[in-house]
C-alpha positions in Angstrom: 9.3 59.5 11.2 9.6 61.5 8.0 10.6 59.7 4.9 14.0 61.5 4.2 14.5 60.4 7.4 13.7 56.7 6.5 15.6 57.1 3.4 18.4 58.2 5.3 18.7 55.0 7.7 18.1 52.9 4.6 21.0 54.1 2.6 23.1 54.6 6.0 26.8 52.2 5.3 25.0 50.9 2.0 28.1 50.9 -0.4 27.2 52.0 -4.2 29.0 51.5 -7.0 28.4 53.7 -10.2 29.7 53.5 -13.6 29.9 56.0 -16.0 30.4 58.6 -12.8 32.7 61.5 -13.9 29.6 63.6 -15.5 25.6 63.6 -15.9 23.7 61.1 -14.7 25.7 58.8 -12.8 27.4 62.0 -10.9 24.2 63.4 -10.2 23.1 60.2 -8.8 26.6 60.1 -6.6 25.8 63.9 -5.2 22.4 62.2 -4.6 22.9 59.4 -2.4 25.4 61.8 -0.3 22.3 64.5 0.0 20.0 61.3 1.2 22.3 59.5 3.1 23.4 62.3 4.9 26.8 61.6 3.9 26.6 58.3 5.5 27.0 55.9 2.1 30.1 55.3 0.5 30.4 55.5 -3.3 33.2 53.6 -5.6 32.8 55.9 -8.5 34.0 55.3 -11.6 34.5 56.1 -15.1 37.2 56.4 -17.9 38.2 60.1 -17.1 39.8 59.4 -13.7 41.1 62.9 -13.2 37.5 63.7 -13.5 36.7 61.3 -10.8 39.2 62.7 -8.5 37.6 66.1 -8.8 34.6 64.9 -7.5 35.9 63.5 -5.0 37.6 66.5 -3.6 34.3 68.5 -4.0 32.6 66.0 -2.3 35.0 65.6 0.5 34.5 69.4 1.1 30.9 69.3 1.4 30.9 66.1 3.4 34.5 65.5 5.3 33.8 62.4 6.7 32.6 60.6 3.9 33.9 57.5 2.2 34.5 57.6 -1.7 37.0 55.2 -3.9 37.7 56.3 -7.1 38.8 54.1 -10.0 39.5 54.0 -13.5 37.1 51.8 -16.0 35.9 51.3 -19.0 33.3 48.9 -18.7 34.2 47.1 -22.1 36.9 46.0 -20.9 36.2 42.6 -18.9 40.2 42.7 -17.3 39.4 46.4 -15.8 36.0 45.1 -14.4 38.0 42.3 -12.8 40.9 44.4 -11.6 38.6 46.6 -10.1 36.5 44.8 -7.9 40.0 42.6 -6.5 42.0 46.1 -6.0 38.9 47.5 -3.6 40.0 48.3 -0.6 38.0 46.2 2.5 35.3 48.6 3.2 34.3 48.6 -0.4 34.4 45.3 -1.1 30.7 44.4 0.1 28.7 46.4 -2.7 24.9 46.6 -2.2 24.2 48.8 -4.6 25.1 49.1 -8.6 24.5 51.6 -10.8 25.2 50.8 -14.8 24.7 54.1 -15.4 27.9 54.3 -18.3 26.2 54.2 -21.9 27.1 56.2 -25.1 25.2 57.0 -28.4 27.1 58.0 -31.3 26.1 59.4 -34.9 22.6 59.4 -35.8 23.3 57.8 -39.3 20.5 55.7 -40.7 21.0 52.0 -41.8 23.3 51.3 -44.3 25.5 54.2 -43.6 26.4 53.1 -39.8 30.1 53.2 -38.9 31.3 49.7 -37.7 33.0 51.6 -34.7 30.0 53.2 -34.0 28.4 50.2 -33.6 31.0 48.1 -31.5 31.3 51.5 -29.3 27.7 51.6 -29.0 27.2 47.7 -28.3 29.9 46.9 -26.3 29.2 50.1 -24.3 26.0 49.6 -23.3 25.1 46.1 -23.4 28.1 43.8 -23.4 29.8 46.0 -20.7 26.7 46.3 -18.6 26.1 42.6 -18.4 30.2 42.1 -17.4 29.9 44.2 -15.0 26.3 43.1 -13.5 28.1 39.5 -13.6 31.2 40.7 -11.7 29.2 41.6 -8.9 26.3 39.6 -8.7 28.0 37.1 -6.8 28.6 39.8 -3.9 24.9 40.5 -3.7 23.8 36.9 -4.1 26.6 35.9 -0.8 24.5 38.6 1.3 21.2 37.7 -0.1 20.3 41.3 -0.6 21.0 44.4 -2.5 19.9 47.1 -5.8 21.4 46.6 -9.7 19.5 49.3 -11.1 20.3 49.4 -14.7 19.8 52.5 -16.8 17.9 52.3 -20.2 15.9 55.1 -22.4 12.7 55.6 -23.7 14.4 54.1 -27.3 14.4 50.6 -25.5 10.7 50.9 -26.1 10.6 52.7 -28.5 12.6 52.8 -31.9 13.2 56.1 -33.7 14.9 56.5 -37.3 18.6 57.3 -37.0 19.2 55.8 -34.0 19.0 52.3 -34.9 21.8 50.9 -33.0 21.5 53.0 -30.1 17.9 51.8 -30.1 18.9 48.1 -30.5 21.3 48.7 -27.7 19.2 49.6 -24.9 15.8 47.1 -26.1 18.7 44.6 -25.2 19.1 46.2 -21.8 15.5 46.2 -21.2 15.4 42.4 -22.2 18.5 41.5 -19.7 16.8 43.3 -16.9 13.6 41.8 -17.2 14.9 38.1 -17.6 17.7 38.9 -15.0 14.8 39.9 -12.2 13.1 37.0 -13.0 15.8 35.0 -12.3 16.4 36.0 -9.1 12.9 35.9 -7.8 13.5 33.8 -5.0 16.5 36.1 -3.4 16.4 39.3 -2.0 17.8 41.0 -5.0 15.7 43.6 -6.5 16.0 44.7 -9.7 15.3 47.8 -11.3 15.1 49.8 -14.5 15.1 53.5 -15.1 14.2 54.2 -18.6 15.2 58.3 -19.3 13.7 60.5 -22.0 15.4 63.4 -22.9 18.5 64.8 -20.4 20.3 67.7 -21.3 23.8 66.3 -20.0 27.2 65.6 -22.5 25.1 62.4 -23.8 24.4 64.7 -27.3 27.8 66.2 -27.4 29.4 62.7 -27.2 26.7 61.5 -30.0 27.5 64.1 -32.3 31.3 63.9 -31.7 31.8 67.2 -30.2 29.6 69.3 -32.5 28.0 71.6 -30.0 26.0 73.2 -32.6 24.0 70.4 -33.1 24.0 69.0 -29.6 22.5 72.1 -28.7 19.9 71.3 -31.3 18.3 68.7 -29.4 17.4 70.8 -26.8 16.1 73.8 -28.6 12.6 74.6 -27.9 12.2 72.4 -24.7 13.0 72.3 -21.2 14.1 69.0 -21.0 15.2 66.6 -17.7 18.1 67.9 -16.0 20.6 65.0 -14.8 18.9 65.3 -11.0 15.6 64.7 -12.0 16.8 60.8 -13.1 19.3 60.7 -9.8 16.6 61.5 -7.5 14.8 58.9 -8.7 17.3 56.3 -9.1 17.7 57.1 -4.8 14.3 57.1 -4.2 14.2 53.5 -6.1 16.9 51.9 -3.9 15.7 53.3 -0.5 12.0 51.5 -0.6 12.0 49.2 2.2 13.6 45.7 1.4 10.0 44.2 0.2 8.8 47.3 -2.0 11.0 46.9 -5.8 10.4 50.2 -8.2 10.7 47.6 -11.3 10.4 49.9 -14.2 10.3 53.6 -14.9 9.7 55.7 -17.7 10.6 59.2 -17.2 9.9 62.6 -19.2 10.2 66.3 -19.1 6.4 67.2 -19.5 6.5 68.5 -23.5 7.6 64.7 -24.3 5.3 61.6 -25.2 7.4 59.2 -26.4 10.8 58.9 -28.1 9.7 60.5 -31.3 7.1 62.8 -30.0 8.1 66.4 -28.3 6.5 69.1 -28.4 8.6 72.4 -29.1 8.1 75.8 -28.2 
């Protein structure tokens, strides 16, 4: 049997639930688990642009007629939207096996000192606070079934800490921490765990950093070919369609001109 094929029967009914879905990453990594599944998995997506959601969805229902997608409104820093969510799914939702905390921000690149306090809170409440509520809202679904994927997404600046990005750095070294004590934890389930750590993407991430100032969004990527949104979704898929005893536990991934967080080489 081939191994899209086994990949296939694995993700088969498996219902996923993304945050941060209406662009980049997490709806790449949507699109992806319809191209594995063969249309068979059924996605909640969501985000805080819900007319973006819906967009998807009606792309997606073109491609794939059949298939089963819920789309809902959330920002994940806000614990009475997490809550309202997972109560308002509809029955064949309800039983998620897989999460993605996918939804993360930077913004500025100010150095110490100079950091603005929403910045911060944005940043923080973003990308860790929210991604634990969340995890915590539906642990408890995984833990009835004894089974399931929460597949948080980090960075290479949760390993390593780059001037200017202090918070953003901060931020995601946290997620890193949770991940690793939270797969610990549930050791003796069959829960796996996993963490994808991205380098450089070429998705909104920048734009949204630099508050809309393409010109220097665009900076980032001058000079390289950096990771395309894809490249992280495949293997986000790939991670949660290893049979039930194989966990991909941690994953650093570059575009080839990159060594570390601080170190790319430019054209």
């Amino acid at each position: 049997m081939s191994q899209g094929r086994r990949a296939a029967d694995r993700l088969a009914g498996k219902v996923v639930l993304i945050t941060g879905a209406s662009a980049g990453i997490g709806e790449a990594t949507a699109w992806e688990y319809l191209f594995a599944s063969n249309g068979q998995a059924k996605l909640i997506l969501t985000a805080r642009r819900l007319e973006k959601l819906a967009a998807i969805k009606e792309e997606m229902k073109k491609e794939y007629p059949n298939v089963k997608i819920h789309v809902a409104k959330l920002d994940v820093s806000n614990t009475e939207e997490i809550k309202s969510l997972l109560q308002c799914l509809p029955t064949e939702f309800k039983s998620i096996d897989i999460l993605v905390n996918n939804a993360g921000k930077a913004l500025g690149s100010e150095k110490v000192g100079d950091i603005a306090i929403e910045d911060i809170k944005g940043m923080m409440d973003t990308n860790v606070i929210g991604l634990i509520n969340v995890t915590q809202a539906v642990l408890p679904i995984l833990k009835e079934k004894n089974s399931g994927d929460i597949v948080n997404i980090g960075s290479v600046a949760g390993r390593d800490a780059y001037p200017t990005g202090s918070i953003y750095c901060a931020s995601k070294f946290a997620v890193r921490a949770f991940t690793e004590s939270l797969r610990k934890e549930l050791l003796d389930t069959g829960i796996r765990v996993i963490l994808i750590a991205p380098g450089l993407v070429e998705t909104e991430f920048s734009l949204v950093r630099y508050k809309g100032d393409e010109k220097r969004a665009n900076s980032v990527y001058e000079g390289i070919t950096a990771l395309e949104a894809e490249d992280v979704a495949e293997l986000i898929v790939f991670s949660t369609s290893r049979k039930p005893n194989t966990v991909i536990a941690d994953t650093l991934i570059f575009p080839t001109c990159q060594g570390s967080a601080f170190h790319v080489h430019r054209s």
